[in-house]
C-alpha positions in Angstrom: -40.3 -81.4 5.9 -41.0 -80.4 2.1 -44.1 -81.4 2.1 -45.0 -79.2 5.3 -43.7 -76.2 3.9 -45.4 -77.1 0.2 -48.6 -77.1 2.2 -48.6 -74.0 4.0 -47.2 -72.3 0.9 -50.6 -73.8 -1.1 -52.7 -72.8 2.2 -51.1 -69.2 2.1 -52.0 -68.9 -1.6 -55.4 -70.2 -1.4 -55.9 -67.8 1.6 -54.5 -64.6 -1.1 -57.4 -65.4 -3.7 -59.8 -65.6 -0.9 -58.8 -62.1 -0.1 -58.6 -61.1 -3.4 -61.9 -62.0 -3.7 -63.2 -59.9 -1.1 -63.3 -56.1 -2.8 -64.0 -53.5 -0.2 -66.6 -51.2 -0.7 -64.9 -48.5 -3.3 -65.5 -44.2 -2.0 -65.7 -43.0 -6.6 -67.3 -44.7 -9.6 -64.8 -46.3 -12.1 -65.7 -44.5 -15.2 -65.1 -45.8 -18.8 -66.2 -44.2 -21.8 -66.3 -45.3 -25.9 -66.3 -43.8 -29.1 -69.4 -45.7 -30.1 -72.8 -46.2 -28.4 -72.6 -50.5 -28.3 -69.5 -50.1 -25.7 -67.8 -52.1 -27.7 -63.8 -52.6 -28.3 -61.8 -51.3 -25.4 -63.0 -47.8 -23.8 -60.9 -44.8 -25.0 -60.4 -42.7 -21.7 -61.5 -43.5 -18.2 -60.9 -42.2 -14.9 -62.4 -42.0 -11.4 -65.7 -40.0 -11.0 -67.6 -39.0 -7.7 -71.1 -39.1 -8.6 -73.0 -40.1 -12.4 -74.3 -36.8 -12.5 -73.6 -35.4 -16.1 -75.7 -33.0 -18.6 -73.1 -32.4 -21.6 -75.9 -30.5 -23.5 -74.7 -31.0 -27.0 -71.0 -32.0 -26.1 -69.5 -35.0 -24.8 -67.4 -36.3 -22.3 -63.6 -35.9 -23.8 -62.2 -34.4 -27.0 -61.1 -37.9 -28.5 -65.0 -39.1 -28.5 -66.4 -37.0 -31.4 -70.0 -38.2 -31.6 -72.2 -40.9 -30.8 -70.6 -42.8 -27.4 -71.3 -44.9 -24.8 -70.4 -45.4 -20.9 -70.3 -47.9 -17.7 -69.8 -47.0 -14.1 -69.1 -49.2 -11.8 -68.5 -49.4 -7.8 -68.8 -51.7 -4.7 -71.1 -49.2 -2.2 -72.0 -50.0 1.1 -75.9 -49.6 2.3 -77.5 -50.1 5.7 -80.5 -52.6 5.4 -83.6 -51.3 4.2 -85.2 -50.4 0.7 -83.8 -47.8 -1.9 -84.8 -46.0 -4.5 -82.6 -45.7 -7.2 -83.3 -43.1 -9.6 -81.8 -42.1 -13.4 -82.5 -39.0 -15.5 -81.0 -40.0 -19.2 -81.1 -38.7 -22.9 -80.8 -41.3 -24.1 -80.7 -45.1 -23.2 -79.9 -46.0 -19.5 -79.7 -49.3 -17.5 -79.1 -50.0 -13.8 -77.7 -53.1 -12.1 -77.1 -54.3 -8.6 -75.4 -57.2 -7.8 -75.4 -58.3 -10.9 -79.8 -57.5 -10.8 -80.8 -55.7 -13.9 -83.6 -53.2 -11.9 -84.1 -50.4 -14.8 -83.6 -50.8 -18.5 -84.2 -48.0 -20.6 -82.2 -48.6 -23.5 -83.8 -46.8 -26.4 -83.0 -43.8 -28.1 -85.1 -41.1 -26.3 -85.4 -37.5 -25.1 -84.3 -36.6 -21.7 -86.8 -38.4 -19.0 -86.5 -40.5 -15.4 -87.2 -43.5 -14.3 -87.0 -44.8 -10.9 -87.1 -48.6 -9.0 -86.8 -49.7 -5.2 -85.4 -52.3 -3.9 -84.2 -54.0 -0.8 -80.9 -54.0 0.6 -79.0 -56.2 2.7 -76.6 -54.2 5.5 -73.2 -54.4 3.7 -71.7 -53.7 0.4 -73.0 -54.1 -2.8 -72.0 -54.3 -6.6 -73.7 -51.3 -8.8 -73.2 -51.2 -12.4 -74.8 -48.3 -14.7 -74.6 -48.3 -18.6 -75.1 -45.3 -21.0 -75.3 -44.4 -24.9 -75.9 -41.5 -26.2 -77.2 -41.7 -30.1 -77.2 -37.9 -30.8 -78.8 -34.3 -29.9 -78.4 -33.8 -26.2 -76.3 -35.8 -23.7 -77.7 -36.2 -20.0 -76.7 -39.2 -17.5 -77.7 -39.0 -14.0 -78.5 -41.9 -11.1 -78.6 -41.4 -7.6 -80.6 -43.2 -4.6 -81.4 -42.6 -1.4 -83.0 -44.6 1.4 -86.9 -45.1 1.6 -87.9 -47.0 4.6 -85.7 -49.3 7.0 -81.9 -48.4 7.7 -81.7 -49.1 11.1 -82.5 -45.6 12.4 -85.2 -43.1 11.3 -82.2 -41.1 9.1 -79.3 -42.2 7.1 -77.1 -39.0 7.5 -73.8 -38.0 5.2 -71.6 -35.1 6.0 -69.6 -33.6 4.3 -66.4 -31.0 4.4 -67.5 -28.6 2.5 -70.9 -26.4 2.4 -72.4 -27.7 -1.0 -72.5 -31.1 -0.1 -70.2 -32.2 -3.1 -67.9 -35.3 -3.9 -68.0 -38.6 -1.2 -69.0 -38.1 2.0 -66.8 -37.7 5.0 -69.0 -39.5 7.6 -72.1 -41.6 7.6 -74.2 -42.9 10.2 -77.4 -43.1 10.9 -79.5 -40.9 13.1 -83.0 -41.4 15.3 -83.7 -37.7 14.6 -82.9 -34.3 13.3 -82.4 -31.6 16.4 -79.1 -30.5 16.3 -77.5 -27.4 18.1 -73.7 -26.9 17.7 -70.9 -25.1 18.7 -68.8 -26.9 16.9 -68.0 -30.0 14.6 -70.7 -31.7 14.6 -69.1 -35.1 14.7 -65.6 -36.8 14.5 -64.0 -36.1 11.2 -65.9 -33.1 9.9 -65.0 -29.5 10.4 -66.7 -26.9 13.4 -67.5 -24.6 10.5 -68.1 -24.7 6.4 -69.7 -28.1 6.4 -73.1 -29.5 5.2 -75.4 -32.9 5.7 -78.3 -35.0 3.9 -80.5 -36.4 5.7 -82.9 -39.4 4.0 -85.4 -41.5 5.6 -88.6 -43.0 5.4 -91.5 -41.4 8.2 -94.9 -43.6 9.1 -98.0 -41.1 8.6 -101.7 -41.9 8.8 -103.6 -40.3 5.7 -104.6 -36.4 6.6 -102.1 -33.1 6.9 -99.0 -32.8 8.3 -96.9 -29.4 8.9 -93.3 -29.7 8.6 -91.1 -27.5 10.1 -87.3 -26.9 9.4 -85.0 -24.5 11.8 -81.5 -23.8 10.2 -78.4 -21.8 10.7 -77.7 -21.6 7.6 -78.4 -22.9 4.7 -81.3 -25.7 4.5 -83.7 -27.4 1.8 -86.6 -29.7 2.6 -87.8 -32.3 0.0 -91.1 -34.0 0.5 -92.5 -37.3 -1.6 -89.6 -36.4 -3.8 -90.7 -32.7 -4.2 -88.6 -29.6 -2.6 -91.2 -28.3 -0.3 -88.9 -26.0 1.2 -86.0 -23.6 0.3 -83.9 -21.3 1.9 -80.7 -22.1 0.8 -78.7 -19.1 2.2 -76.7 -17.7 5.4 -79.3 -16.3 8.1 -79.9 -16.8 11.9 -81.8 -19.5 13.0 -85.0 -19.4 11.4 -87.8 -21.7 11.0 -89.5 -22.4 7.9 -93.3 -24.4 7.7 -95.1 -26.5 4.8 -98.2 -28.0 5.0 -98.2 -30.8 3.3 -101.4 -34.0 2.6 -100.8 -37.3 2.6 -102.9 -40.7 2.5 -101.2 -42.6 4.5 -98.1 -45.1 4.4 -94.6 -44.3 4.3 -93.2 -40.3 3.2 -90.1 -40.0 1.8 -88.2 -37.1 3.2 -84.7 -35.8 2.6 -83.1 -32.9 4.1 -80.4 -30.8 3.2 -78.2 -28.6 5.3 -75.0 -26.1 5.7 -73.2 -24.5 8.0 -71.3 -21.5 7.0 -69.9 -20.2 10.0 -70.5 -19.4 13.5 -73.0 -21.5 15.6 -75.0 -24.2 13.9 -78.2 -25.0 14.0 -80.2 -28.2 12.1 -83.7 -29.5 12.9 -86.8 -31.2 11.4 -90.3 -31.6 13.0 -93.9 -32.1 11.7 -97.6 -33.0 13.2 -100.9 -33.8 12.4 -102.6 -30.9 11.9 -105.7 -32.3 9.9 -107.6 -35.5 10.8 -109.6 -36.2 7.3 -109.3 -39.2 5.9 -109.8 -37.7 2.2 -106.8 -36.7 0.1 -106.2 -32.8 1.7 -105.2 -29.6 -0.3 -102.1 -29.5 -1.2 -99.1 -27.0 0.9 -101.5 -24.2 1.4 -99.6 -20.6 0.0 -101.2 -17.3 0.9 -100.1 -16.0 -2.2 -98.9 -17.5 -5.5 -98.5 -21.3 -5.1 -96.0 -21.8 -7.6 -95.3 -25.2 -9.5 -92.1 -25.7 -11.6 -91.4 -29.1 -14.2 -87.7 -29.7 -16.1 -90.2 -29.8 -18.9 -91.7 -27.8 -21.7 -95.5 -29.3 -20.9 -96.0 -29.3 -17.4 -95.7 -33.2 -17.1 -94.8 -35.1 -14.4 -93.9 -34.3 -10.7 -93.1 -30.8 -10.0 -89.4 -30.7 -9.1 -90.2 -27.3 -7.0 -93.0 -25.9 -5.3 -92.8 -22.6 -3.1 -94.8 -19.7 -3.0 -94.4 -16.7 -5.3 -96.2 -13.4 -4.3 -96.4 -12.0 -7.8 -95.4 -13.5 -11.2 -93.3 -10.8 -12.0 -90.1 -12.4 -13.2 -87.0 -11.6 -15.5 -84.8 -14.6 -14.9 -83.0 -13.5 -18.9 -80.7 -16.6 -19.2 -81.0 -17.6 -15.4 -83.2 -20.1 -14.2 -86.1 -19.4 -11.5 -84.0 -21.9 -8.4 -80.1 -22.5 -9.5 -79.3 -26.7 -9.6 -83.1 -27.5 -9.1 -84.8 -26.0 -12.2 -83.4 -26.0 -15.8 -82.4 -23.0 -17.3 -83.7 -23.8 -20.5 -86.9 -26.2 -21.3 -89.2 -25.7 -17.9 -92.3 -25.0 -17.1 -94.1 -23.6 -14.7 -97.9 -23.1 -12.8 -99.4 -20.9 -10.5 -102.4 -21.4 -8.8 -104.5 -18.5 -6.3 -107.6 -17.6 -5.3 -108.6 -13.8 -4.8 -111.4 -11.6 -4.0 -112.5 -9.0 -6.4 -115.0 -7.3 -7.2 -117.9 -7.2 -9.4 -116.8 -5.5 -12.7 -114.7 -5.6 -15.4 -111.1 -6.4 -15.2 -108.2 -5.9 -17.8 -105.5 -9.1 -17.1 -102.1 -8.3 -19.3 -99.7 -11.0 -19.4 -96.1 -10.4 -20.9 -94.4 -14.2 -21.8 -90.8 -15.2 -23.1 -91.7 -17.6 -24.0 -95.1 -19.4 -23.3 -97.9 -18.6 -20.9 -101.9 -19.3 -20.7 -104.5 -17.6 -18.6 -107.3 -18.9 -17.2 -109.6 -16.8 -14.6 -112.8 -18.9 -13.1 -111.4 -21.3 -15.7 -112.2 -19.7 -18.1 -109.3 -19.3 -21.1 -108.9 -15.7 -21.8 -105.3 -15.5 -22.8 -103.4 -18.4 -25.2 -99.9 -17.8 -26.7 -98.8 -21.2 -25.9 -95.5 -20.4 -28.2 -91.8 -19.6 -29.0 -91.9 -15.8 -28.4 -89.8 -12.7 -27.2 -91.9 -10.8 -24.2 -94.9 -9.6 -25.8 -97.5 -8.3 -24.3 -101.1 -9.4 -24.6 -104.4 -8.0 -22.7 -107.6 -8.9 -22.7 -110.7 -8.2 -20.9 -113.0 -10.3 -18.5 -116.3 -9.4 -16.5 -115.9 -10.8 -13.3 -119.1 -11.5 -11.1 -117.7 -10.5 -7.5 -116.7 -12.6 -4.7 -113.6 -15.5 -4.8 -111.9 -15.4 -8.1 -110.0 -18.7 -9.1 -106.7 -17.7 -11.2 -104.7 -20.1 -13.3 -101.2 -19.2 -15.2 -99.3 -21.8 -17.1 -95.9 -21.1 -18.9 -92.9 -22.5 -20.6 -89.4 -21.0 -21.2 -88.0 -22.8 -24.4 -84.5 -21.2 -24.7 -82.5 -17.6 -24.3 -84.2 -15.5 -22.2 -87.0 -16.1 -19.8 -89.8 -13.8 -18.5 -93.0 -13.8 -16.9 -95.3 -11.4 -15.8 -98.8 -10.9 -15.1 -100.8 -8.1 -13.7 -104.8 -7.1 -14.0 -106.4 -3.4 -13.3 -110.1 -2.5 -12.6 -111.5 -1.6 -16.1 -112.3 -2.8 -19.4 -110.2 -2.3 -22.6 -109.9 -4.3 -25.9 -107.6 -7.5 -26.6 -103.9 -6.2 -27.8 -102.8 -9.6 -28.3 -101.4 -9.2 -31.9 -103.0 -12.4 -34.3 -100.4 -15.2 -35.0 -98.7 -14.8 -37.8 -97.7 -17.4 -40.0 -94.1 -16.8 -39.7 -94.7 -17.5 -35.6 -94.5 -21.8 -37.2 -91.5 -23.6 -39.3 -93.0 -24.0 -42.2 -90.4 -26.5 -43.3 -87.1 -28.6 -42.5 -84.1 -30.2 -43.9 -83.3 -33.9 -43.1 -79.9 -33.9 -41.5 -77.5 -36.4 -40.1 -78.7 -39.6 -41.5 -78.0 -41.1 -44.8 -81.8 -41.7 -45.3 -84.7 -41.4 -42.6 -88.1 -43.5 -43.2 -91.2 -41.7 -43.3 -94.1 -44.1 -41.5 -97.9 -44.0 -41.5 -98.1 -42.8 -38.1 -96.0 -41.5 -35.3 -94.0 -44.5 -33.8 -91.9 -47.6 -34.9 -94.9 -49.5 -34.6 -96.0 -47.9 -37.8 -94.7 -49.1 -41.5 -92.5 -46.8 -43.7 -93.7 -46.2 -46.9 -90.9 -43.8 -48.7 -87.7 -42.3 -47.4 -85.7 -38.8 -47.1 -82.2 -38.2 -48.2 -79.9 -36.4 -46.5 -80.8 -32.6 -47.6 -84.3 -33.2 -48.9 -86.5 -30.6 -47.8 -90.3 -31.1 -46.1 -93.0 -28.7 -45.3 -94.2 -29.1 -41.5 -97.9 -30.2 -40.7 -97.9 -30.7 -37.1 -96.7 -32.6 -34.0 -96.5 -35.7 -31.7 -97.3 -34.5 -27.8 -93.6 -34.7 -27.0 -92.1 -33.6 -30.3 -90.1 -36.9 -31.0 -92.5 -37.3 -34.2 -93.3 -34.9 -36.8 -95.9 -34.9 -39.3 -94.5 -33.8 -42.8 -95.5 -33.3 -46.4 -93.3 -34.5 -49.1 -92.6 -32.5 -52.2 -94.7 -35.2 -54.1 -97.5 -34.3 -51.7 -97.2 -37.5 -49.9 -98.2 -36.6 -46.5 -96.5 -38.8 -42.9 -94.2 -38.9 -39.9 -90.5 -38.7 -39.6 -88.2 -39.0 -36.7 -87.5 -35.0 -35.4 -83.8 -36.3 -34.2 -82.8 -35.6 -37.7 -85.0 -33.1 -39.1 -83.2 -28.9 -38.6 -86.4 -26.8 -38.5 -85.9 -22.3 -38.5 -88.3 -22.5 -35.4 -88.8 -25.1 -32.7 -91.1 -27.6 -33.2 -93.3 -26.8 -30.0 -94.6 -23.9 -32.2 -96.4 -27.0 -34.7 -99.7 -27.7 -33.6 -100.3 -31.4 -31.6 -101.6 -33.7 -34.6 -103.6 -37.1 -35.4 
């Protein structure tokens, strides 16, 4: 009789740490942070955190962590099968697992930049685990995914209770389409009114043109090949919005966005084929402006909006030109447009805070790619008649932003005002480090050859194409490149000319 009940006692224990070994799929991240950038010794706070979705400028993430530090999320999610793309915006290093997989490794000290990597998934839940440091400057840490192609239906869908589609969703499901009219909640477990969705799938295209077409009441955004294609983020009547959009063929990314403030509700998605070419299209056609914007000084990369602008006439001051899409600070932007004018001479005046080139029948006629404070510069141009190809580029650096740009009939002289040599820093004080090598060229891979001490002062020759190097001449007249983490300049360093 002992031994019985010693049995089922062993088999009841053995059945607990099979249990226990059997985590359910977790709804936040477990956060931990340290007060060093090697996550070593024991974290110093921690708590739960809905999404890794943090820009602490030049902060961090607690009073008791008072410089460099680093961080690990972790979290047991559950995916429908099919292949995701997981993506991470970090300043500075960043690396992603899943189930136990390393699938990004970016850990280096850097500037902010993204990174992305795909990867299959198994229907079920999974083990993610992210790790962060940040080594000094500016603190960003982001990663998010959503679902490329497979999932079991055309859309995964997530609503939430609330209409800015924040913290863990209350429902998900997936969905063989977007078409949605209510008069109510929209499912089990969600409010009739003051909820939102995101939709994220995968659609099959043959190479051409395709017009996509979005119908909401309210509130609805439309993100194409990663790109928000369209916007009208706001409480209206059902109305319809349309992008034309090229492709070459494959598999589109598409994720929609969606709220409902109140009222009736309204949701759908369409598209068709509306070109037939097998060559790479134009891309969305604008009758106006077609407007490009980058979370970068320099235009690089994929634009993280496009829309059209009828007039480049903006004062944003210390906004931004589309709130939680594009940086107020450190963005760039482009316009593209073609117009008829004719033949004569034209006076185009442009009016930057801070950067902006012109190009008319690309041709370069105004350049104050520079840190500046709304001046004014005109110049004149004789156009020959007929389609006129116009091309404005611009950066807003930091403060205020403002960008204008108007033409007339008529010739007058160019009121652009010379550079003057106060417009570039003409020098800069090591900071922060004990000593900082100066190399032979403008990377790692090249040797040092002498050193600064804290304090030592350097006059500034030029630039690296994404100011992490800059080229410096020692008081001895020794002449090389030094890291610009540490060096505190009286101007920014995009105002340095781009070096060999």
């Amino acid at each position: 009789m002992f031994k019985r009940l010693l049995l089922i006692t062993l088999m009841a224990i053995i059945a607990m740490g099979i249990g226990a070994q059997q985590v359910a799929a977790d709804s936040s991240w477990n956060a931990e942070y340290w007060d060093n950038k090697d996550l070593s010794g024991s974290p110093v706070v921690g708590w739960k955190e809905d999404a890794i979705d943090h820009d602490w400028g030049g902060g961090t993430p607690h009073s008791s962590i008072t410089g460099q530090f680093s961080a690990r999320w972790t979290r047991r999610a559950y995916f429908a099968p099919g292949t995701y793309r997981f993506n991470i915006t970090t300043d500075d290093g960043m690396r992603v697992w899943v189930d136990g997989n390393k699938i990004i490794d970016s850990w280096y000290d850097s500037q902010v930049h993204s990174l992305s990597a795909d990867i299959y998934l198994d229907g079920g839940d999974h083990d993610l685990k992210v790790e962060y440091y940040e080594a000094g400057g500016q603190a960003v840490a982001k990663m998010n995914w959503f679902l490329v192609s497979g999932g079991g239906g055309t859309w995964r869908a997530e609503y939430f209770n609330n209409t800015s589609l924040s913290g863990t969703p209350a429902v998900t499901r997936q969905e063989d389409r977007i078409n949605y009219e209510w008069g109510g909640s929209p499912v089990n477990g969600i409010n009739a009114d003051q909820f939102s969705v995101r939709w994220s799938g995968s659609i099959p295209v043959d190479s051409g043109v395709y017009r996509f077409t979005a119908t909401a009441d309210d509130g609805v955004r439309v993100w194409i090949q990663g790109m928000l294609a369209i916007d009208a983020w706001r409480e209206q009547k059902a109305t319809s919005y349309s992008v034309d959009v090229s492709v070459t063929g494959g598999t589109l990314p598409v994720l929609m966005e969606y709220y409902e403030a109140g009222g009736t509700g309204a949701a759908s998605l369409s598209w068709t084929k509306i070109s037939g070419t097998s060559l790479p299209a134009p891309a969305p056609t604008f009758s106006e402006w077609r407007g490009e914007y980058f979370n970068n000084i320099d235009l690089n990369g994929n634009p993280v909006l496009l829309r059209n602008d009828p007039a480049i006439n903006f004062s944003w001051g210390s906004s931004t030109p589309a709130p939680n899409v594009v940086n107020p600070d450190q963005f760039s932007a482009r316009w593209t447009r073609t117009v008829n004018l004719n033949r004569g001479t034209y006076t185009f005046t442009a009016t930057p805070d801070d950067g902006m080139r012109v190009w008319v029948n690309n041709q370069l006629i105004i350049d104050q790619w520079k840190v500046q404070s709304g001046i004014r510069y005109s110049t004149s141009v004789f156009i020959p008649g007929g389609a006129t190809t116009l091309r404005v580029e611009y950066f807003e650096y930091s403060g205020l932003a403002e960008a204008r740009l108007t033409w007339s009939a008529g010739g007058s002289t160019t009121t652009s005002p010379p550079a003057s040599s106060g417009d570039v820093p003409q020098t800069a004080v090591m900071r922060g480090a004990a000593v900082l090598n100066v190399r032979s060229g403008p990377g790692m891979n090249f040797n040092p050859f002498t050193h600064l001490r804290n304090g030592d002062t350097v006059t500034l020759i030029g630039r690296d194409a994404n100011n992490y190097w800059i080229k410096v001449r020692l008081s001895n007249g020794q002449v090389g490149w030094a890291s610009s983490r540490y060096l505190r300049a009286s101007a920014p360093f995009v105002n340095l000319p781009v070096t060999n």
